[in-house]
MARKE-432707 format. One record per residue (C-alpha): residue in three letters; y negated, z negated, x negated. Coordinates in steps of 0.001 Angstrom, whole numbers, padded with zeros to 6 digits, always signed. Example, Ala and Ser with C-alpha at 12.3 -4.5 7.8 and 13.67 -1.06 7.14 Angstrom:
! residues 2
Ala+004500-007800-012300Ser+001060-007140-013670
This chain:
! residues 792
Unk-092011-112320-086457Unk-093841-114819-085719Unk-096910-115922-088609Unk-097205-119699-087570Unk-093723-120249-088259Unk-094164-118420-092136Unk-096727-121340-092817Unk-094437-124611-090877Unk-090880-123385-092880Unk-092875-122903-095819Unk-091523-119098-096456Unk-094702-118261-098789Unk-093180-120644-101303Unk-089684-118581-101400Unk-091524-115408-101989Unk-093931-117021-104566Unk-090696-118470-106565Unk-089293-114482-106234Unk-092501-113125-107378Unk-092095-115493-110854Unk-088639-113506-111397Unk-089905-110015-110827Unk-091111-108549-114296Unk-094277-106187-113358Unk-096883-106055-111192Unk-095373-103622-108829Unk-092178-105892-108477Unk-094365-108982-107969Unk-096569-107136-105495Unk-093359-106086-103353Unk-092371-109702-103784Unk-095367-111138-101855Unk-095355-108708-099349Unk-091621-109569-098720Unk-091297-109755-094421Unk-088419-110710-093074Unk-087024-107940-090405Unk-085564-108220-086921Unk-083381-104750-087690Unk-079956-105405-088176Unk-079127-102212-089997Unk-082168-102683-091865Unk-081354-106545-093220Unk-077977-105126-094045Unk-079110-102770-096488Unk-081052-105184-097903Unk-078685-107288-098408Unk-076628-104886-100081Unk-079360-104039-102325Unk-079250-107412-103723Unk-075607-107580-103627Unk-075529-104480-106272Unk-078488-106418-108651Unk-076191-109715-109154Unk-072946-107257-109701Unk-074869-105685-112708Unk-076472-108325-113749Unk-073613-110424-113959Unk-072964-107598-116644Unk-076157-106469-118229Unk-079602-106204-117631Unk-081608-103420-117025Unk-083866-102259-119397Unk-087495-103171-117157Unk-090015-103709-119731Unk-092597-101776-120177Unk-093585-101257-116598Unk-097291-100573-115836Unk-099516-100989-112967Unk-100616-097029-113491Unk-101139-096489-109671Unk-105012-096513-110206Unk-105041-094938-113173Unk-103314-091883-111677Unk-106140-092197-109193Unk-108726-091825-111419Unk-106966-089027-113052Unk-106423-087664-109493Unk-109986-087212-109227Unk-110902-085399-112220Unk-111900-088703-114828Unk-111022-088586-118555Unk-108599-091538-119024Unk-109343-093872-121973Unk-106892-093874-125145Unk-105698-097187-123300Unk-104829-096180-120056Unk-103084-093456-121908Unk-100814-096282-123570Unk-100019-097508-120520Unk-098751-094305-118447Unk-096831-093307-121796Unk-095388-097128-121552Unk-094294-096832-118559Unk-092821-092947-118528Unk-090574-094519-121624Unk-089683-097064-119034Unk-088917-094609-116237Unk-086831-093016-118874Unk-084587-095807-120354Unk-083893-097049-116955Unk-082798-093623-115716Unk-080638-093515-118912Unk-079253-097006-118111Unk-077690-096202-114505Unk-076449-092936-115742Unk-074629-094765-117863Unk-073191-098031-116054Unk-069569-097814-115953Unk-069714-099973-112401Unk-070371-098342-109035Unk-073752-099196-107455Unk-074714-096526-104780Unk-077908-097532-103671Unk-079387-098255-107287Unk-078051-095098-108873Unk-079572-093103-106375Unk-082825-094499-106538Unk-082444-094141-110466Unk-081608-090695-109592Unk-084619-089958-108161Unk-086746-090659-111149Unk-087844-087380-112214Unk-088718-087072-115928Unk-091588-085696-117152Unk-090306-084662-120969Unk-093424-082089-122021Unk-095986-084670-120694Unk-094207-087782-122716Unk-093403-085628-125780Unk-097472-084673-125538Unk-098573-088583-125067Unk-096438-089399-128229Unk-097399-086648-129783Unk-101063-088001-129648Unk-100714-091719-129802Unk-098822-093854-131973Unk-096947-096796-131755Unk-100067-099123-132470Unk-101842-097486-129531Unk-104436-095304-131675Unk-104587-091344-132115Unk-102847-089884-134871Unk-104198-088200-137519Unk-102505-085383-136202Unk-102861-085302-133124Unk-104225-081769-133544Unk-105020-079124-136160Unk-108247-079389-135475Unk-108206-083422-135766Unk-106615-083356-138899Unk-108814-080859-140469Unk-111828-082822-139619Unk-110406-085838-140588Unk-109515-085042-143866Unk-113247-083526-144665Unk-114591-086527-143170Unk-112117-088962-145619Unk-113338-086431-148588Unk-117092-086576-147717Unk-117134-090185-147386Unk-115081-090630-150862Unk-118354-088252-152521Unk-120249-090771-151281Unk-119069-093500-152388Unk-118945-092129-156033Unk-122667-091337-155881Unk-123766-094797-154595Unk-121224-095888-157291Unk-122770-094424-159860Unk-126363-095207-158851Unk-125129-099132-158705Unk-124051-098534-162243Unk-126992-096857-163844Unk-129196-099112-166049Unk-132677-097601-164756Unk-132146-099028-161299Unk-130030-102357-162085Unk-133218-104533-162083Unk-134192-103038-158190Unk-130835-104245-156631Unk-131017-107310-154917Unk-126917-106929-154531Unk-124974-103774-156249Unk-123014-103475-152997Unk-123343-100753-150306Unk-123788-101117-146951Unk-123786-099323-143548Unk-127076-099287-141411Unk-127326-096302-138633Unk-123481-095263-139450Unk-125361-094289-142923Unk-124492-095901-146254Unk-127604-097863-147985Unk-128096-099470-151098Unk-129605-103184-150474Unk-133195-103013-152493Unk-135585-105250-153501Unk-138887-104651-151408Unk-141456-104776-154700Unk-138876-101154-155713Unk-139757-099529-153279Unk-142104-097253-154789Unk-139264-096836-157713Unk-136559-096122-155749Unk-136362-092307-154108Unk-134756-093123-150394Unk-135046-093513-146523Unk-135615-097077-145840Unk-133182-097438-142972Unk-133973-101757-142229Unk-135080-104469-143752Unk-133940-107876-144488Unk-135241-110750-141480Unk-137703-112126-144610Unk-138450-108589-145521Unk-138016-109247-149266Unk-135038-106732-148356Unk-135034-102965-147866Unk-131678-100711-146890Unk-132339-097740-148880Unk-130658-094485-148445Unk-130752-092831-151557Unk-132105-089241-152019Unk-129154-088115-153701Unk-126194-089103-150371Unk-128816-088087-147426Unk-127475-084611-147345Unk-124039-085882-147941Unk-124531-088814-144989Unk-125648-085917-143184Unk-122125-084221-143480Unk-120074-087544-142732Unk-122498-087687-139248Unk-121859-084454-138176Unk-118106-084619-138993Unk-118034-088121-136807Unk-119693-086342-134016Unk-117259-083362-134668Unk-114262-085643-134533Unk-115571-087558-131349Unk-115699-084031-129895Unk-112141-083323-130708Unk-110475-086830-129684Unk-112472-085873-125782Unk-110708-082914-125799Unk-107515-084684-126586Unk-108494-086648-123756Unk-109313-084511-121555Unk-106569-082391-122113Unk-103866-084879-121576Unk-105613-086351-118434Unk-105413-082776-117076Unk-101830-082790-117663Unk-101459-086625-115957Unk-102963-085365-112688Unk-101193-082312-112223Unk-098032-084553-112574Unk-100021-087351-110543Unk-097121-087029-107365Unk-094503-087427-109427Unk-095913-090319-111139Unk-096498-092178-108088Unk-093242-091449-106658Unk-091724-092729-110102Unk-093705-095666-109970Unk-092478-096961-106091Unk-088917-096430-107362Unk-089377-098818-110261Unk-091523-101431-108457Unk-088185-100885-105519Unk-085629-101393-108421Unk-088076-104642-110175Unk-088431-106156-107123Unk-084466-106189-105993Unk-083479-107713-110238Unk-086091-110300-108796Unk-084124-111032-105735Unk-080620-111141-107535Unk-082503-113105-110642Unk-083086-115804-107694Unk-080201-115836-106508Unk-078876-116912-109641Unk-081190-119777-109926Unk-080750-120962-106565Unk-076759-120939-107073Unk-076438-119140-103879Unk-074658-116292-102143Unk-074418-113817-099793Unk-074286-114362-095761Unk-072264-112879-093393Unk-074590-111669-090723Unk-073708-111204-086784Unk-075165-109989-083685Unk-073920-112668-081755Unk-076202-115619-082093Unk-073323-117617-084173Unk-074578-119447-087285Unk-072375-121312-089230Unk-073762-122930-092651Unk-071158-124693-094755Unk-073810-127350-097514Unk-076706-125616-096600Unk-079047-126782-099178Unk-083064-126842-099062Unk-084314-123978-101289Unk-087215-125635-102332Unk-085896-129415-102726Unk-085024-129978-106436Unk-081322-129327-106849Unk-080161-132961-108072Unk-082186-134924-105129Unk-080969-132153-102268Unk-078288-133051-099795Unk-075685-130660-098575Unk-075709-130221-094759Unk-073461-128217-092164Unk-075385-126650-089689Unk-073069-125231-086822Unk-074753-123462-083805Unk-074396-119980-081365Unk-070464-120368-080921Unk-069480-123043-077888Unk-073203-123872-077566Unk-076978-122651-078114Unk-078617-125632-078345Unk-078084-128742-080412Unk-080412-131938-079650Unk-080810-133877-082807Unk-081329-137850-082663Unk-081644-140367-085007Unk-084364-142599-087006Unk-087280-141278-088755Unk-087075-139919-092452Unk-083189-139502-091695Unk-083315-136356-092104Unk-083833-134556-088928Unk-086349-132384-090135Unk-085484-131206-092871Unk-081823-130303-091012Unk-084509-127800-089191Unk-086729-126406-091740Unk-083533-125587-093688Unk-082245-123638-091079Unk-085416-121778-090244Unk-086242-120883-093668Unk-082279-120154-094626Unk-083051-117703-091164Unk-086073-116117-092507Unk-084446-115792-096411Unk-081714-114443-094886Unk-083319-111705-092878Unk-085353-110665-095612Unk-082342-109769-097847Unk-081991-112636-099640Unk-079212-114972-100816Unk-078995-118222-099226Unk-078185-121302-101231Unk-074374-122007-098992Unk-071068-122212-099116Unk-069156-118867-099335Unk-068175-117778-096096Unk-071029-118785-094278Unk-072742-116891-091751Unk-075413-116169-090078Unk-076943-114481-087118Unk-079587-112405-086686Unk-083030-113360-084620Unk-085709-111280-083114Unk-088708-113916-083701Unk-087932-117721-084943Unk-090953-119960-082939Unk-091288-123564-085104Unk-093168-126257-083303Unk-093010-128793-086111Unk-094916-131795-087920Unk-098577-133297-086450Unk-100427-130897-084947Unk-103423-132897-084032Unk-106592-130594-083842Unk-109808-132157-084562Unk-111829-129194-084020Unk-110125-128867-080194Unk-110394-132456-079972Unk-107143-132535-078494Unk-104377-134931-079534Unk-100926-134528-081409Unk-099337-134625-077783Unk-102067-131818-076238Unk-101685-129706-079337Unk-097295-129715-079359Unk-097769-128971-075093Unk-099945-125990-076220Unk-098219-124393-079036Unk-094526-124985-076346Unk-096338-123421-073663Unk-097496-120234-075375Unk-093667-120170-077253Unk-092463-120763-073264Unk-094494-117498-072117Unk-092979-115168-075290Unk-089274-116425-076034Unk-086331-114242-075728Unk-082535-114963-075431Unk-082352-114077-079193Unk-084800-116125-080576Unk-084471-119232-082387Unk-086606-122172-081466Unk-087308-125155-083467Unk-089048-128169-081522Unk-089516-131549-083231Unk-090140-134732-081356Unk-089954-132896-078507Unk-091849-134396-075710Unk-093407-137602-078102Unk-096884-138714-077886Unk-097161-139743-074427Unk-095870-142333-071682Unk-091557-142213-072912Unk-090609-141449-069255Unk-093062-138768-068437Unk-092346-136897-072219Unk-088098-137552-071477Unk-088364-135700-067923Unk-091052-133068-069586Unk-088445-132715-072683Unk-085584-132084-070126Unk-087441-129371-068273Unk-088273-127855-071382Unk-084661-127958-072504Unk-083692-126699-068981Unk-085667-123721-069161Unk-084336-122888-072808Unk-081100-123038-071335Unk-081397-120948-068854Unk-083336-118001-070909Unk-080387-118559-073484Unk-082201-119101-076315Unk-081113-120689-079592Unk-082644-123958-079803Unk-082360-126499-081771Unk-085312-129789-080991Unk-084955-133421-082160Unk-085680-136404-080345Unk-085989-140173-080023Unk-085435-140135-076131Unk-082493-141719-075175Unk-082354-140391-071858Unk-081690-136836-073676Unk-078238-137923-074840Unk-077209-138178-071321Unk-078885-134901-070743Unk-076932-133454-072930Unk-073378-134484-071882Unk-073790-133225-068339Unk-074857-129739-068944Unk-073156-126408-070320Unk-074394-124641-073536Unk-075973-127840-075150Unk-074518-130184-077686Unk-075643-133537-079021Unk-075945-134477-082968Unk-077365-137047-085154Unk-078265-137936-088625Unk-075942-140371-090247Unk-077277-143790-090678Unk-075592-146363-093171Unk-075975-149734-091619Unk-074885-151900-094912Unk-077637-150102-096832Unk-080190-149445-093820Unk-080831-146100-095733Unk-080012-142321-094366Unk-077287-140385-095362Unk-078876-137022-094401Unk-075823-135587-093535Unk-075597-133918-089694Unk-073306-134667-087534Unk-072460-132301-084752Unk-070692-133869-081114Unk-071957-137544-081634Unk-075325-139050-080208Unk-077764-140756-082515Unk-076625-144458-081524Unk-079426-147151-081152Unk-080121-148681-084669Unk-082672-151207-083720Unk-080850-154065-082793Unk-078129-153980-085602Unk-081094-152938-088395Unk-083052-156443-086820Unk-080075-158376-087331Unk-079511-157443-090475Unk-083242-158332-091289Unk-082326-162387-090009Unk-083777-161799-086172Unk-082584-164301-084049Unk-079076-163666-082012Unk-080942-164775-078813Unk-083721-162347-079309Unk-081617-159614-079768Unk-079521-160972-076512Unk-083028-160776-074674Unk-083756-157702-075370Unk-080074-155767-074667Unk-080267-157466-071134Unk-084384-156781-070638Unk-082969-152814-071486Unk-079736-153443-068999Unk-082300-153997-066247Unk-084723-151523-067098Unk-082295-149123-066655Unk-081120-150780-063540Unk-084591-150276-061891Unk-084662-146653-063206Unk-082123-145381-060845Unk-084126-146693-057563Unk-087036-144964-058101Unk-086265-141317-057248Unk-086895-140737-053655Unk-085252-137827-051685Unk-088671-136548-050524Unk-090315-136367-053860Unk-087268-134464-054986Unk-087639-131760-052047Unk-090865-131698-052904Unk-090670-130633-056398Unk-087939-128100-054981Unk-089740-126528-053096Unk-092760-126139-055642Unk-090515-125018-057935Unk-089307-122156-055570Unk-093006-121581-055050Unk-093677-121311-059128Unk-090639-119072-059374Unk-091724-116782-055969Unk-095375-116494-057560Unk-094102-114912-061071Unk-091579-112955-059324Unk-094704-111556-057477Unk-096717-110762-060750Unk-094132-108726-062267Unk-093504-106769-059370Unk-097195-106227-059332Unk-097505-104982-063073Unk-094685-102871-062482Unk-096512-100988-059161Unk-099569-100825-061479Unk-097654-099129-064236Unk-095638-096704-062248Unk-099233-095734-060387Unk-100954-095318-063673Unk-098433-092852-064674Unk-098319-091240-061543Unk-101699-090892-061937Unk-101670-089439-065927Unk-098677-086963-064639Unk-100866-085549-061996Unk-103732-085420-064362Unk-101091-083737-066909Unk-099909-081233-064303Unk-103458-079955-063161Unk-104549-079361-067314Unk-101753-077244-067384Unk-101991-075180-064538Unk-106048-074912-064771Unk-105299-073974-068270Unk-102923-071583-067176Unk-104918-070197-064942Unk-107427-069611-067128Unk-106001-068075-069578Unk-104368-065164-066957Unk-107879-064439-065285Unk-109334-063544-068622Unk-106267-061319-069385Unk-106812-059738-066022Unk-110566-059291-066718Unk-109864-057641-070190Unk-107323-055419-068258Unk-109945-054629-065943Unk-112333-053099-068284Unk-109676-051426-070285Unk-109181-049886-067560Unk-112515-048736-066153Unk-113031-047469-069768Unk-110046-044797-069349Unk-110931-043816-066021Unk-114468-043037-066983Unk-112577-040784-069828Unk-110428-039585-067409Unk-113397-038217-065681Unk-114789-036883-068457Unk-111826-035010-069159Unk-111412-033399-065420Unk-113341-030562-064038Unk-114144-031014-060404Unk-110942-029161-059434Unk-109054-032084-057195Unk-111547-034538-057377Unk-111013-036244-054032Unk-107017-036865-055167Unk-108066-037625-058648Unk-110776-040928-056714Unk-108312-041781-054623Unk-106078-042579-057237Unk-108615-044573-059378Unk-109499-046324-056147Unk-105523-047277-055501Unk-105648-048406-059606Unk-109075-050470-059131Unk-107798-052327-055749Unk-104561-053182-057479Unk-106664-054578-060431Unk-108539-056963-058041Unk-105648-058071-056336Unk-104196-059057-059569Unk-107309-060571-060567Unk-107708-062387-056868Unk-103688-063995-057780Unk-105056-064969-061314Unk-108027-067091-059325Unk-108386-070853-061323Unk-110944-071784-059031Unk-109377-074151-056459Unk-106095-074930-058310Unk-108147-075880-061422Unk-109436-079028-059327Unk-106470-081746-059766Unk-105012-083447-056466Unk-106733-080472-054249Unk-106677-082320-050790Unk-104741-084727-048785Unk-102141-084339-046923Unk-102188-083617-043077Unk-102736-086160-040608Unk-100920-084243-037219Unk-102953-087064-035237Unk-105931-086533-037135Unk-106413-082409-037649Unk-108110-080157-034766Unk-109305-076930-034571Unk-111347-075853-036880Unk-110635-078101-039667Unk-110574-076905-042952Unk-107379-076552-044817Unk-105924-075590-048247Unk-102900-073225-048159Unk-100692-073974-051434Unk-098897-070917-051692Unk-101813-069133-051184Unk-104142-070583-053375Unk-106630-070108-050625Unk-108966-072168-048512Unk-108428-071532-044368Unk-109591-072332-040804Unk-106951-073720-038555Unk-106832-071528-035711Unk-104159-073051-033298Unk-101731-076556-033530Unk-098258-075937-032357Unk-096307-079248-032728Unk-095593-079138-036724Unk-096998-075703-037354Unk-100031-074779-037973Unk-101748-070857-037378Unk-104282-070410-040164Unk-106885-067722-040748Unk-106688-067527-044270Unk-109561-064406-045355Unk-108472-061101-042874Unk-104858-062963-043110Unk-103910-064701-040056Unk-100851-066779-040463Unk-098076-069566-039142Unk-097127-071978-041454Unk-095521-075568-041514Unk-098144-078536-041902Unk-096721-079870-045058Unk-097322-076324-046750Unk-101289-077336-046210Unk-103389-079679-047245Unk-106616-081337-045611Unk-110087-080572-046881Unk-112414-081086-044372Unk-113570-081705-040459Unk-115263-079193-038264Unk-119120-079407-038258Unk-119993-079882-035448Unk-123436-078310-034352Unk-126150-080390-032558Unk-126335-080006-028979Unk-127974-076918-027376Unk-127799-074587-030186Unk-125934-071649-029359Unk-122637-072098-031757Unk-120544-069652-031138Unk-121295-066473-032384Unk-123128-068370-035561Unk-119875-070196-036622Unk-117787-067757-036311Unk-120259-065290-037826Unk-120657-067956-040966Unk-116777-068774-040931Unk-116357-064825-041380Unk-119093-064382-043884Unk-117238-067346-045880Unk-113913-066192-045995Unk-114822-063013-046724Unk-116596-064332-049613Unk-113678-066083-050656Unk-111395-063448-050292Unk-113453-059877-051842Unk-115696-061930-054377Unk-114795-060975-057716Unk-114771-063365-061259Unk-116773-060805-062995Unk-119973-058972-063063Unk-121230-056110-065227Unk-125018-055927-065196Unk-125487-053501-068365Unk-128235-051142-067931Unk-130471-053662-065505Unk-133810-054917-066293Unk-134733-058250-066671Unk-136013-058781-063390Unk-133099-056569-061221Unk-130540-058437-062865Unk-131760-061602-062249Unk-131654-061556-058166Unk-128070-059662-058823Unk-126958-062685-060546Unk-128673-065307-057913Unk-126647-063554-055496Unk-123574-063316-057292Unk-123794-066922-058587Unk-124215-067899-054576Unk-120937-066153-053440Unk-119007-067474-056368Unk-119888-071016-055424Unk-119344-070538-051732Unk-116068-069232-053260Unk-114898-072265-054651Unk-114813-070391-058072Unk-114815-072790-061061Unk-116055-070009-064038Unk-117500-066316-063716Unk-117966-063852-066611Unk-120933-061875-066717Unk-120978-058496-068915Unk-124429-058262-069768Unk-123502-055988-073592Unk-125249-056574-076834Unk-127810-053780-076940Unk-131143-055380-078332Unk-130284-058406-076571Unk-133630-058488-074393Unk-131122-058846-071428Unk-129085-061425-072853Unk-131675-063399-073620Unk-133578-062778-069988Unk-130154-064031-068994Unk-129346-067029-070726Unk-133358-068354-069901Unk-132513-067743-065778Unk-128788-069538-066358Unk-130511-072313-067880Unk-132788-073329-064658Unk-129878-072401-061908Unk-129172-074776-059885Unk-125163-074075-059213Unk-124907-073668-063267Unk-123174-076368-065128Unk-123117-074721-068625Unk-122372-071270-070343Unk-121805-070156-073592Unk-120161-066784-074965Unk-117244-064907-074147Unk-114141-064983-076357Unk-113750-062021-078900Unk-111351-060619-076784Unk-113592-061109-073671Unk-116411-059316-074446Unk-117462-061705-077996Unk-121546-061649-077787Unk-121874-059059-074949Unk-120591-061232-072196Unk-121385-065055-071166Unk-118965-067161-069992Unk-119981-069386-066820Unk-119027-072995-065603Unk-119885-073491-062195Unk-120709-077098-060856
């Protein structure tokens, strides 16, 4: 939905006035963040929700005080704080409330689906409210048995405090000390009970001197005779302090393991607040339910303004979507016009956010995707740009995002400028509406609009009555007749002269005479044919965004495709390579095991297992097909002999040998083979060698090295039992024919040992040239004792 139009219709107001009816925090909270939705299903059941509130309250009303705010105090629980006595009050407050309201739809005699159920869900928490009211009462303080424990220090602490009081009392009453009193009363200083004594006593009086008066003529004297027995009352305090934290801490304990719950308790009764606040205003507003559509009809029998006091309000029937989408609206200012449209885009919004609507019963309404307001003076001060250039903005952008089921409300449309130019602007406008279908209702003082509005389809002209005998508005809308011309009979009225008004009928009579000579038949092809132009040049941007789009995901399919494969790939080669060793490991038992009885048989037969091993492992190769997009497909103008091509089925680089129409004879490794063109790709051109270097037995000599490279070299090498230095110019080579290749990643077995070679290693891997980065093998590669390999 669109924000701007929130703030012109005013719809903050509506769900201010529904927060005042909702009765806790959570309801009111709900209330303000009331959206209206777009979803018809959606609005529906909201709808009903309210319709269920005003059926029961028309009969009773829920039980709904009580309801705390607890959500952060479940927080704090949540992470392990104490919760004050309080904050206890107020989750025991609001379990009672969860409670009674459970109790009250298990009990309603009327069927209300959607309420019930929610009530349903509230899931009481008996032993954690029977443990809150076991510990606080009804004044929100601890009871005095709240535990054993409690009540045992308690009633020491009420006995210690009573001996004390009888010794100070009997000290205030003994004749040796009266004189030394500057009051017989007793005091607390330092949670300690004193005896108030004169300061010239002091040496008299056995004590603590706890303070002093501000003119020090006062002492607070502890006497000798309570400081063991103050002693007693301090430690019990601290004692009881102790107890009432465990309390505390006990029950918060309890509050967080239930903290879910809670929550979940507490969304249901801010859901179940919030909907008694939408039926509650429907009450006040005296209004009822809609009938909603999907077919752009709205028909609104006394429509009132929801937020125009009730006895100053006038009724008005608001008819659009059936026979027509757009209604133009004439008539004289403060008749009313405007306030016909902000009732019906704020009835809209209400309606679409599950409210009632103050209306007629039987009224309905249809749905809209976004409702676009282009109301009251927009003039910007900080754009310096006038009323006219801010209206022409806000249209434009609404022109570049409406939809054939939005609602549009324009007012004044095409004012603040020259009246001929904003009349033919207001008409293309209107024309363009039309033909995107939108609902539209705008209101204007052109004339010229009337006419525009007989002779097309879809649109229908209204007014705002007028009473001539009173020269006041009516307010009331009236649908099929234009706004007729008030000037001349309101001047009258006011004692202008006949002749003037004569003057001025036949000074508009000829006006409108010279008005129809001043189109010319070129000007008119002209705009035709710019129009075409306009229309030719968007056509072309879509089209454009649409190639872009389908390329882009082209493009992230591809990508997609080679992740999978590489990955794939991947994931077979190091199966392969496990396999491999697995196997090597029982063939060297196997020849452990074997005398040398049949030994020739017994190596041919590990040589037939090791060359199907590498084959498997050559199939599982990730190098070339781990590169996305590998190639370009074959030019048959373009390729010679000699060219470098990829074979797909293959997964093999090759050297075209011979070009036979649309095959192709490739020398793929030993493999020499005939193949179609679009089996291949293209990878690169013949080199060709400067002139008068002998290049024949060189190429092919380096074109046989390479594919024999690429064919025999294998993903793996085991260099355990190698010094430092040997295994470094075995992996230089290695690392050389892997590259020429076109392998991707190598493993190299290196073992764990004392890891001297593993580190000797790692230190040449780090300088190599053709190395893009390494780390460890997988666990089930070889974990610490083999390195893993990327390859730039």
């Amino acid at each position: 939905m669109e924000q701007d139009s929130f703030k012109v219709l005013e719809y903050r107001k509506i769900t201010d006035k529904l927060a005042e009816y909702a009765g806790s925090a959570l309801g009111k909270e709900k209330a303000h963040e009331l959206v209206p939705s777009s979803d018809f299903a959606e609005v529906l059941e909201w709808q009903e929700q309210t319709t269920e509130a005003v059926k029961v309250l028309s009969m009773s009303a829920p039980p709904l005080g009580g309801i705390r705010d607890i959500r952060l105090l479940l927080k704090k629980a949540g992470k392990g704080a104490i919760l004050e006595l309080e904050e206890l009050q107020n989750i025991m407050s609001t379990m009672y409330a969860m409670r009674t309201i459970k109790y009250f739809f298990r009990d309603l005699e009327m069927e209300s689906p959607i309420l019930q159920e929610w009530a349903r869900s509230l899931e009481i928490l008996g032993q954690l409210e029977r443990n809150l009211n076991n510990v606080i009462d009804e004044h929100g303080n601890m009871r005095e048995d709240a535990s054993v424990e409690l009540r045992r220090i308690r009633r020491e602490l009420k006995s210690s405090q009573t001996r004390i009081k009888d010794k100070i009392n009997a000290i205030l009453h003994d004749g040796a000390y009266q004189k030394m009193f500057q009051d017989a009363i007793v005091t607390v200083r330092d949670e300690r009970y004193v005896i108030p004594v004169k300061a010239e006593y002091r040496a008299h009086f056995p004590g603590l001197i706890h303070d002093q008066s501000a003119s020090g003529s006062t002492l607070f004297i502890e006497p000798m005779a309570v400081v063991e027995l103050n002693n007693d009352v301090k430690q019990l305090t601290l004692a009881e302090q102790q107890e009432i934290q465990r309390i505390l801490r006990q029950l918060s304990g309890e509050i967080q393991r239930e903290k879910e719950t809670l929550s979940a308790n507490c969304e249901i009764l801010g859901d179940i607040d919030f909907t008694f606040a939408k039926a509650r205003l429907a009450n006040a507003m005296k209004a009822v339910r809609p009938l909603l559509n999907e077919e752009g009809r709205t028909v609104l029998s006394n429509a009132r303004h929801p937020l125009i006091a009730v006895d100053k309000v006038v009724p008005t029937t608001i008819s659009i979507g059936q026979d027509y989408r757009m209604l133009l609206i004439t008539g004289p200012n403060t008749g009313g016009k405007t306030v016909t449209m902000k009732t019906l885009g704020l009835l809209v919004l209400m309606a679409q956010a599950g409210l009632y609507l103050p209306v007629d019963q039987g009224s309905e309404i249809a749905l809209y995707a976004n409702i676009y307001a282009d109301i009251g003076d927009e003039q910007s001060i900080e754009q310096s740009l006038s009323t006219f250039s801010a209206h022409m903005t806000h249209i434009v952008s609404i022109l570049d995002k409406v939809e054939s089921d939005d609602l549009l409300l324009l007012d004044e449309l095409g004012a603040g400028t020259d009246p001929e130019e904003g009349a033919a602007l207001a008409m293309s406008i209107l024309e363009k509406l039309l033909e995107v279908q939108a609902t539209t209702i705008a209101t204007t003082h052109y004339s010229e609009l009337k006419t525009f509005a007989y002779t097309r389809e879809g649109i229908e002209n209204a007014c705002v009555e007028f009473d001539i005998e009173t020269l006041r508005p009516t307010y009331r809308l009236l649908i099929g007749i234009p706004g007729a011309s008030n000037a001349f009979a309101i001047s009258k009225r006011l004692g202008l002269a006949d002749s003037l008004i004569l003057r001025a009928q036949q000074l508009v009579k000829a006006d409108h005479a010279q008005f129809e000579h001043v189109i010319n038949e070129l000007e008119n092809e002209k705009m035709m044919y710019e129009q075409r132009n306009a229309d030719i040049a968007e056509r072309q941007a879509r089209v454009k965004k649409l190639e872009e789009k389908l390329l882009k995901a082209k493009e992230e399919l591809s990508q997609k495709k080679g992740d999978i494969i590489r990955k794939a790939k991947d994931k077979s080669a190091a199966l392969i390579r496990q396999t491999r060793r697995e196997s090597e490991e029982v063939i060297n038992q196997l020849k452990e095991q074997f005398d040398d009885q049949g030994i020739r048989a017994r190596q041919q037969a590990i040589q037939n297992a090791r060359a199907k091993i590498n084959e498997a492992s050559a199939k599982a190769n990730p190098g070339i097909m781990a590169q996305k997009g590998v190639g370009q497909r074959i030019d048959l103008k373009k390729i010679r002999v000699g060219d470098t091509v990829y074979v797909k089925k293959l997964d093999q680089k090759g050297t075209v040998l011979e070009i036979q129409g649309k095959d192709l004879t490739v020398q793929v490794g030993a493999l020499r083979t005939k193949l179609k063109a679009n089996a291949c790709t293209f990878l690169a051109h013949k080199v060709e060698e400067k002139p008068g270097v002998n290049t024949g037995s060189r190429k092919n000599s380096q074109s046989g090295s390479f594919l024999q490279k690429t064919q025999n070299i294998g993903r793996d090498i085991d260099i355990r039992g190698m010094m430092v230095d040997e295994a470094e110019m075995t992996l230089g080579k290695f690392i050389d024919d892997a590259v020429i290749a076109g392998l991707s990643q190598v493993l190299i077995i290196h073992g764990k040992g004392t890891g001297a070679l593993r580190k000797g290693v790692h230190a040449y891997l780090k300088n190599h040239r053709n190395v893009l980065s390494f780390q460890f093998a997988d666990i089930n590669e070889g974990g610490t004792g083999a390195t893993v390999v990327e390859l730039k």
